[in-house]
ROKE-865612 format. One record per residue: residue number from 0; x negated, y, z of N, C-alpha, C in turn. Coordinates in pm, whole numbers, plus 50000, padded with zeros to 5 digits. Layout:
+-----+-------+-------+-------+-------+-------+-------+-------+-------+-------+
|   n |   nc1 |   nc2 |   nc3 |  cac1 |  cac2 |  cac3 |   cc1 |   cc2 |   cc3 |
+-----+-------+-------+-------+-------+-------+-------+-------+-------+-------+
| NUM |     X |     Y |     Z |     X |     Y |     Z |     X |     Y |     Z |
...
+-----+-------+-------+-------+-------+-------+-------+-------+-------+-------+
This chain:
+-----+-------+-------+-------+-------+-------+-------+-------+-------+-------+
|   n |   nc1 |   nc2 |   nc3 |  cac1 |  cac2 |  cac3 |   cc1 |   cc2 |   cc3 |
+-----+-------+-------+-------+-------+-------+-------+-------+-------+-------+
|   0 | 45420 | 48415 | 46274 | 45519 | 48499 | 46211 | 45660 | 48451 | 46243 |
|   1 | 45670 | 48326 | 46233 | 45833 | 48283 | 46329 | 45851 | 48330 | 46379 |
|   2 | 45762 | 48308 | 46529 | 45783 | 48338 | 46667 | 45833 | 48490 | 46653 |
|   3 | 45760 | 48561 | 46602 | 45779 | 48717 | 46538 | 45922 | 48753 | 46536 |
|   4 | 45965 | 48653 | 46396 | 46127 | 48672 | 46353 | 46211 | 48643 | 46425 |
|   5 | 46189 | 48509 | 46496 | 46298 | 48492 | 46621 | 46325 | 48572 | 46729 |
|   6 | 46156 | 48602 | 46794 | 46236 | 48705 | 46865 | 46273 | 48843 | 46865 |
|   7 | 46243 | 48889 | 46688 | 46304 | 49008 | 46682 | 46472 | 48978 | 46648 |
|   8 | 46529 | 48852 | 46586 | 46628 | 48809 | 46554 | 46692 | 48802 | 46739 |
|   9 | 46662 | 48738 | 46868 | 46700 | 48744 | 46929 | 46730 | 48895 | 47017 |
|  10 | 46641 | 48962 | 46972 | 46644 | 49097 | 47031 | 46749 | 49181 | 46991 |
|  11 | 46771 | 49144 | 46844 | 46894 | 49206 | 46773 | 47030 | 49181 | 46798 |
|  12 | 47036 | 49026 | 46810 | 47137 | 48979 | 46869 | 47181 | 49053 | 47018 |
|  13 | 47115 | 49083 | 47130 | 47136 | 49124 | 47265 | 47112 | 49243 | 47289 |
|  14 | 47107 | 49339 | 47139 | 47124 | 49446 | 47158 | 47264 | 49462 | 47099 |
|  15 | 47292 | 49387 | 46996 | 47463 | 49409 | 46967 | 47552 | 49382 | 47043 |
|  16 | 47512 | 49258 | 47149 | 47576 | 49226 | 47238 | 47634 | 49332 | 47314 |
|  17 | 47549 | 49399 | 47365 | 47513 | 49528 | 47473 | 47638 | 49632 | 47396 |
|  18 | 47594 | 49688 | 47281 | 47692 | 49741 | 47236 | 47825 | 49725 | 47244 |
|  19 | 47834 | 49588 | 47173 | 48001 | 49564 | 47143 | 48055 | 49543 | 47314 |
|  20 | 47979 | 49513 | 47425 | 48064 | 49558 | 47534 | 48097 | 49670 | 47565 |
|  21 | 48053 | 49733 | 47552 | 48067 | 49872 | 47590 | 48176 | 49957 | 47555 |
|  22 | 48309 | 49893 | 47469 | 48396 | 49919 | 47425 | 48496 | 49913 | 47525 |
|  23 | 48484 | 49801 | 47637 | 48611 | 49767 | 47714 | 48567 | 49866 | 47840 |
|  24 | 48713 | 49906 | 47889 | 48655 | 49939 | 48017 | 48644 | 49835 | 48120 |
|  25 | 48563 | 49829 | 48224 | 48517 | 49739 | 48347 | 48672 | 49680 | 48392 |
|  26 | 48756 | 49754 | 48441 | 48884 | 49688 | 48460 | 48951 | 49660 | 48399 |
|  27 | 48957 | 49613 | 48249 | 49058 | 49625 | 48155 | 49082 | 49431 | 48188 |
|  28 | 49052 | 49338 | 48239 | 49042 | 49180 | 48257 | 49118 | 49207 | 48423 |
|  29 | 49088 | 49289 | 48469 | 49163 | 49251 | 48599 | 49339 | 49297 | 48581 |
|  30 | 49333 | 49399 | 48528 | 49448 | 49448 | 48470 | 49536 | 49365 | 48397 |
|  31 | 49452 | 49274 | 48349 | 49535 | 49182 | 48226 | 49621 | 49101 | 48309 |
|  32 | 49492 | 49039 | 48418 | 49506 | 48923 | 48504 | 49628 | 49035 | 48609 |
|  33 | 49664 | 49098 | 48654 | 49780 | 49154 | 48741 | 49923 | 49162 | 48669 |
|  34 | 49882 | 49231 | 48550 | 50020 | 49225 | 48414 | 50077 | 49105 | 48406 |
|  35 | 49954 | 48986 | 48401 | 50015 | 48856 | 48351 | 50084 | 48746 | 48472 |
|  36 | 49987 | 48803 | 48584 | 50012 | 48694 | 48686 | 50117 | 48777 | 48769 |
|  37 | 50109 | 48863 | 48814 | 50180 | 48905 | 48938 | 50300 | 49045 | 48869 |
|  38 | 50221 | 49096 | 48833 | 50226 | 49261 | 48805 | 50222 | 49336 | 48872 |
|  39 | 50217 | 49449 | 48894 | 50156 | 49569 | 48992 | 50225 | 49546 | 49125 |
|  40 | 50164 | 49537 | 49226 | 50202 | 49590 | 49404 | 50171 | 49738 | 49406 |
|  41 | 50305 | 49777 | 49487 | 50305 | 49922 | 49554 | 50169 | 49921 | 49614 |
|  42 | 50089 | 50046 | 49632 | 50024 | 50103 | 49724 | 50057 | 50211 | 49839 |
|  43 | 50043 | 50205 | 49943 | 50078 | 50300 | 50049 | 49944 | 50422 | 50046 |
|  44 | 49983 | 50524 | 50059 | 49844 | 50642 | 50059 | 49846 | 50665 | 50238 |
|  45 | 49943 | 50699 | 50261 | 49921 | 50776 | 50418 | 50079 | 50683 | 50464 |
|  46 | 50093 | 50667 | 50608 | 50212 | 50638 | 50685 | 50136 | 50677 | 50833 |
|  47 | 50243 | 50809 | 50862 | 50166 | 50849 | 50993 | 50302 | 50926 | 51092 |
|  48 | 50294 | 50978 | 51177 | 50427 | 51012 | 51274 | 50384 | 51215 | 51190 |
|  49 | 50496 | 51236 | 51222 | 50486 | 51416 | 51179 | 50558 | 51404 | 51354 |
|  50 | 50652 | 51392 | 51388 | 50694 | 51409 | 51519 | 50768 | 51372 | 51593 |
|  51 | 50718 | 51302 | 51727 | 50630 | 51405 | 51818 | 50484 | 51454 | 51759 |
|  52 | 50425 | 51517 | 51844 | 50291 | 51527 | 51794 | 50172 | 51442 | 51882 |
|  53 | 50251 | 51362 | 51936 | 50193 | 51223 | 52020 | 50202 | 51100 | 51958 |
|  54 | 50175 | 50965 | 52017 | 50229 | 50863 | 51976 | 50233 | 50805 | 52082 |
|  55 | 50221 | 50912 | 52216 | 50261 | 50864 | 52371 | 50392 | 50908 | 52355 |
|  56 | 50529 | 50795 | 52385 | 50644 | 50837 | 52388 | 50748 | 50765 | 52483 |
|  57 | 50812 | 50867 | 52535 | 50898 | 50778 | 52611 | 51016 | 50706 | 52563 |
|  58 | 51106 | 50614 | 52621 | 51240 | 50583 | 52523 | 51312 | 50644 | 52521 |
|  59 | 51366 | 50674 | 52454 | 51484 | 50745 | 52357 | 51421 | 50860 | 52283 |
|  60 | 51296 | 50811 | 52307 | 51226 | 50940 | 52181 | 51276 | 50963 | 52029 |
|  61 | 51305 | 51073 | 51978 | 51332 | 51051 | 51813 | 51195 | 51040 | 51745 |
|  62 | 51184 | 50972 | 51638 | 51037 | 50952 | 51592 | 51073 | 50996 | 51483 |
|  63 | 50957 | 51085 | 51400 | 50975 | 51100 | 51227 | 50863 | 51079 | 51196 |
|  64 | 50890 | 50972 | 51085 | 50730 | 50931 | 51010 | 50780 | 50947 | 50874 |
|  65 | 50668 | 50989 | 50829 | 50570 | 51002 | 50684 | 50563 | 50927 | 50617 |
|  66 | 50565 | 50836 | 50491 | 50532 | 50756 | 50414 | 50530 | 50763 | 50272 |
|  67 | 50409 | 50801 | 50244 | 50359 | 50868 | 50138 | 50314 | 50736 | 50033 |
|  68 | 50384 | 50701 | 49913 | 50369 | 50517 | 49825 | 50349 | 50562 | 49708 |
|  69 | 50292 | 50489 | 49643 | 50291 | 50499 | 49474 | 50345 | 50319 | 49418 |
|  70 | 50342 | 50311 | 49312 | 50329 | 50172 | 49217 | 50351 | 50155 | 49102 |
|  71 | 50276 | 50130 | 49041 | 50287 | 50142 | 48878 | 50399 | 50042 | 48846 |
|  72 | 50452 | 49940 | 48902 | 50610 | 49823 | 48894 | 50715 | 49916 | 48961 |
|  73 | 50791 | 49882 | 48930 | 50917 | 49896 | 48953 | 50959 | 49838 | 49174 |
|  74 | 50978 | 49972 | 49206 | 51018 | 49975 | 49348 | 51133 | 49878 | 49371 |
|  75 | 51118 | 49816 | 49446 | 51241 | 49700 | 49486 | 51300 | 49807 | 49623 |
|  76 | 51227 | 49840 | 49724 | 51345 | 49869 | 49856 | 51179 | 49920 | 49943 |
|  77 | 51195 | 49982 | 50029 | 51133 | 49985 | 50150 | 51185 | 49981 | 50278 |
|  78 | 51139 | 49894 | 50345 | 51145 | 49808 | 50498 | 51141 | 49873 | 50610 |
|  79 | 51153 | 49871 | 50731 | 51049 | 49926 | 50829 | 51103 | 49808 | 50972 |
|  80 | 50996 | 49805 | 50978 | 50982 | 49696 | 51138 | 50971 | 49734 | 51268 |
|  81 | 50978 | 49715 | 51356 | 50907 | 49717 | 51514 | 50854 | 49569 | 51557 |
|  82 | 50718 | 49609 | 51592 | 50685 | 49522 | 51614 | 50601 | 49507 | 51823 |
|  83 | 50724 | 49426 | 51878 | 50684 | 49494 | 52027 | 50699 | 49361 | 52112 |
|  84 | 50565 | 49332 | 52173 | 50567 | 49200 | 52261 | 50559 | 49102 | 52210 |
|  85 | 50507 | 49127 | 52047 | 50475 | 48991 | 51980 | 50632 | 48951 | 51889 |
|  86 | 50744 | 49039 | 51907 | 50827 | 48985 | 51863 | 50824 | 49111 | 51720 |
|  87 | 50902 | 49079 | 51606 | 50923 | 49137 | 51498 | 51081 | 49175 | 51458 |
|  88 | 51099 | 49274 | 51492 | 51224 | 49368 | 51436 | 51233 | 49389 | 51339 |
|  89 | 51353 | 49399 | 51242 | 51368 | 49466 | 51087 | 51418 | 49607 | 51172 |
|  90 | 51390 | 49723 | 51147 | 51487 | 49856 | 51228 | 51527 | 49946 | 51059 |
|  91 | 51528 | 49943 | 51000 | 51544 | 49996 | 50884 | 51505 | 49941 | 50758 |
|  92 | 51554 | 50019 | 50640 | 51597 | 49975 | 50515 | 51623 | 50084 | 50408 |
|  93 | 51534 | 50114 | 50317 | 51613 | 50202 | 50227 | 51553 | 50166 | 50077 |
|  94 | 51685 | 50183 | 50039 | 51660 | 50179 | 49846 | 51575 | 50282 | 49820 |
|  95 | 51543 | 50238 | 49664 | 51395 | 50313 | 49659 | 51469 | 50442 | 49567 |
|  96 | 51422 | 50594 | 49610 | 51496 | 50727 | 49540 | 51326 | 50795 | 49524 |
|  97 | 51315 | 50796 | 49377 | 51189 | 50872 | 49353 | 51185 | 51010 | 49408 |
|  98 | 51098 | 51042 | 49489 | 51103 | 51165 | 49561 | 50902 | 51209 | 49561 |
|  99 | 50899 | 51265 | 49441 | 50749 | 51265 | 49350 | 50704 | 51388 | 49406 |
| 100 | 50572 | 51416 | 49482 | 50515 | 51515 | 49533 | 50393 | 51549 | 49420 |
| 101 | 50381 | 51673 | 49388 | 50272 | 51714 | 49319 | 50172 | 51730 | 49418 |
| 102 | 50157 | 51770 | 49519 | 50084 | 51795 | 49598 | 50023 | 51636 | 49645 |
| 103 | 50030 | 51531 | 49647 | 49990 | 51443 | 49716 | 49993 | 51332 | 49543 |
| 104 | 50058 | 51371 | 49469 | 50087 | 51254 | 49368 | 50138 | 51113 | 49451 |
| 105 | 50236 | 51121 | 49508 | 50297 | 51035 | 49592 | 50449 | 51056 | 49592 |
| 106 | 50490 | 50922 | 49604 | 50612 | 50941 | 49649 | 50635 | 50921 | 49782 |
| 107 | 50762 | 50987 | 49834 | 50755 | 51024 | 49991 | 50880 | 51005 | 50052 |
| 108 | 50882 | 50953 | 50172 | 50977 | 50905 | 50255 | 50967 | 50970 | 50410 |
| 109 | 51094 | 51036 | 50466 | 51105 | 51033 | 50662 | 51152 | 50916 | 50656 |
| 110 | 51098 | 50896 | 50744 | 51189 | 50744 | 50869 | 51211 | 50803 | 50975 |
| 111 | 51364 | 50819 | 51042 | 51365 | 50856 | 51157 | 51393 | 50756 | 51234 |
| 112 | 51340 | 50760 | 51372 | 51392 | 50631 | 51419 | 51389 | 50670 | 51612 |
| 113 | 51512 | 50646 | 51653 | 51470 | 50645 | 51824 | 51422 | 50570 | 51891 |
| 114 | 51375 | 50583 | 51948 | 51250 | 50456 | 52059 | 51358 | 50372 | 52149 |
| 115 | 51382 | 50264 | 52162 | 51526 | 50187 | 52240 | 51501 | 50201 | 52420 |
| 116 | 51551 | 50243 | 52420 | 51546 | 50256 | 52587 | 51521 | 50114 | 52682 |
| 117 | 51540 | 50012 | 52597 | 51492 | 49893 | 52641 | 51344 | 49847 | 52643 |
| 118 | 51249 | 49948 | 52634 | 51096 | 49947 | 52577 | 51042 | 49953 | 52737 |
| 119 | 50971 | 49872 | 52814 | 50879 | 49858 | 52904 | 50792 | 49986 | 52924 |
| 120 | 50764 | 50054 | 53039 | 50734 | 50161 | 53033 | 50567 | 50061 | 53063 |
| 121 | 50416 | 50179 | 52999 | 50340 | 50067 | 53011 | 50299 | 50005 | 52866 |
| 122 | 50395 | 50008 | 52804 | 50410 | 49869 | 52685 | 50330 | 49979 | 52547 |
| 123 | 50293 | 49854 | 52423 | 50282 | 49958 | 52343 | 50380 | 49873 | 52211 |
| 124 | 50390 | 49973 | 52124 | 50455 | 49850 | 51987 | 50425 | 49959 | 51841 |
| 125 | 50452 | 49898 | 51761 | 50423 | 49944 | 51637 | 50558 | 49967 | 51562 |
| 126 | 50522 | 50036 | 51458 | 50635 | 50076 | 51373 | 50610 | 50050 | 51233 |
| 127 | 50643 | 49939 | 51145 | 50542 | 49915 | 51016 | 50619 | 49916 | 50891 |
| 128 | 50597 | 49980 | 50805 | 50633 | 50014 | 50666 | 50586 | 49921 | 50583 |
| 129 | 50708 | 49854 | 50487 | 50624 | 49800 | 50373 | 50745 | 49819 | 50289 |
| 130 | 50689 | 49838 | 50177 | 50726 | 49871 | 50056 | 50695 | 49757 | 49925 |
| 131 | 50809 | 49719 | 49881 | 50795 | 49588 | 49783 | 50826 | 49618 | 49654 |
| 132 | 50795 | 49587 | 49531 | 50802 | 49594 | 49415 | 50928 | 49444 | 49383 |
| 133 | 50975 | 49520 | 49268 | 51085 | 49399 | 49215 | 50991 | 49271 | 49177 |
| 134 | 51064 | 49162 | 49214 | 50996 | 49023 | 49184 | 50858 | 49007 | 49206 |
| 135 | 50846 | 49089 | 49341 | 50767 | 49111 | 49411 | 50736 | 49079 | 49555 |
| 136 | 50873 | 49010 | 49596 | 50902 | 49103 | 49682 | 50806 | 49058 | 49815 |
| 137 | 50709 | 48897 | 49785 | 50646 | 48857 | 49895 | 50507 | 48914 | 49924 |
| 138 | 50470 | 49008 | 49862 | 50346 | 49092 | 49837 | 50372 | 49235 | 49866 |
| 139 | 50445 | 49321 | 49992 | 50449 | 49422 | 49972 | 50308 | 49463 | 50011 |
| 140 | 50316 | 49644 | 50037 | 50230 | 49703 | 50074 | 50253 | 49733 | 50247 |
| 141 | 50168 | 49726 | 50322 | 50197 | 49772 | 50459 | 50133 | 49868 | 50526 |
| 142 | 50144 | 49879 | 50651 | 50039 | 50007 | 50690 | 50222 | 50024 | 50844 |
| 143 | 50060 | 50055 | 50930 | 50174 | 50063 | 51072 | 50138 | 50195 | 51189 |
| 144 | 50231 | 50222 | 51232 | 50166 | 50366 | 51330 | 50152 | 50263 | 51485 |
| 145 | 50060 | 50290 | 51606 | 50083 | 50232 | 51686 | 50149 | 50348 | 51777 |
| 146 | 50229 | 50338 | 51890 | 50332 | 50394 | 52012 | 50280 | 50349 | 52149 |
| 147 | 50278 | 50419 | 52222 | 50204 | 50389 | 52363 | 50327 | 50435 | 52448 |
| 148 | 50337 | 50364 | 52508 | 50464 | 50393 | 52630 | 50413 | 50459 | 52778 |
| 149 | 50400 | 50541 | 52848 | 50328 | 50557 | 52955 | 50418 | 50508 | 53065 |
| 150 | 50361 | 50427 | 53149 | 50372 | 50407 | 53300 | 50524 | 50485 | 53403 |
+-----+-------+-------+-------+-------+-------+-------+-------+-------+-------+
């Protein structure tokens, strides 16, 4: 008859258990742990070229890209790089202006940018977006288009 009571006593126990979790949601500890330690990083949804309708380009091409971000923190600035022959360019810079799409639930950015006529025909290089949150700023979000130079 112990054995009985204990393990209906243990059964009871690990069924309340079961219950009283079931209150939190699954992410509500990782959330805590981001609030407390870091706080939210931007996310990037899409960063892609609208035009040309290539990403074969020659130099002095005008480029317009897309950059579609969210972040539940507070936007510090968004960046943009070239990155060509191994070396790393800053080529732009803009303060952050909420520009909120219903259609995408994103906020949205052009980058225009011309291709430098100093670009190796042949060569390829990238163009990379990151977007940083205040007191944030060594954790942005990134995401890069690649450019093909032809011959």
């Amino acid at each position: 008859m112990k054995k009985i009571n204990s393990l209906l006593a243990f059964l009871l126990m690990g069924l309340a258990l079961t219950f009283s979790s079931c209150d939190e949601d699954p992410t509500e500890d990782l959330e805590e742990i981001i609030k407390e330690d870091l706080g939210y990083v931007p996310r990037i949804s899409t960063f892609k070229l609208v035009t040309p309708a290539t990403a074969t380009v020659q130099p002095g091409t005008n480029l317009t890209l897309d950059l579609r971000f969210w972040s539940e923190g507070q936007i510090k600035d968004i960046q943009f790089y070239m990155r060509s022959g191994g070396q790393l360019t800053k080529i732009g810079e803009s303060a952050y202006k909420p520009a909120y799409s219903k259609i995408t639930r994103t906020d949205s950015l052009l980058f225009n940018y011309q291709v430098p006529a100093t670009v190796a025909p042949g060569s390829k290089f990238t163009i990379q977006a990151r977007v940083a949150n205040q007191g944030l700023e060594q954790y942005p979000a990134r995401d890069s288009v690649v450019f093909t130079v032809p011959q």
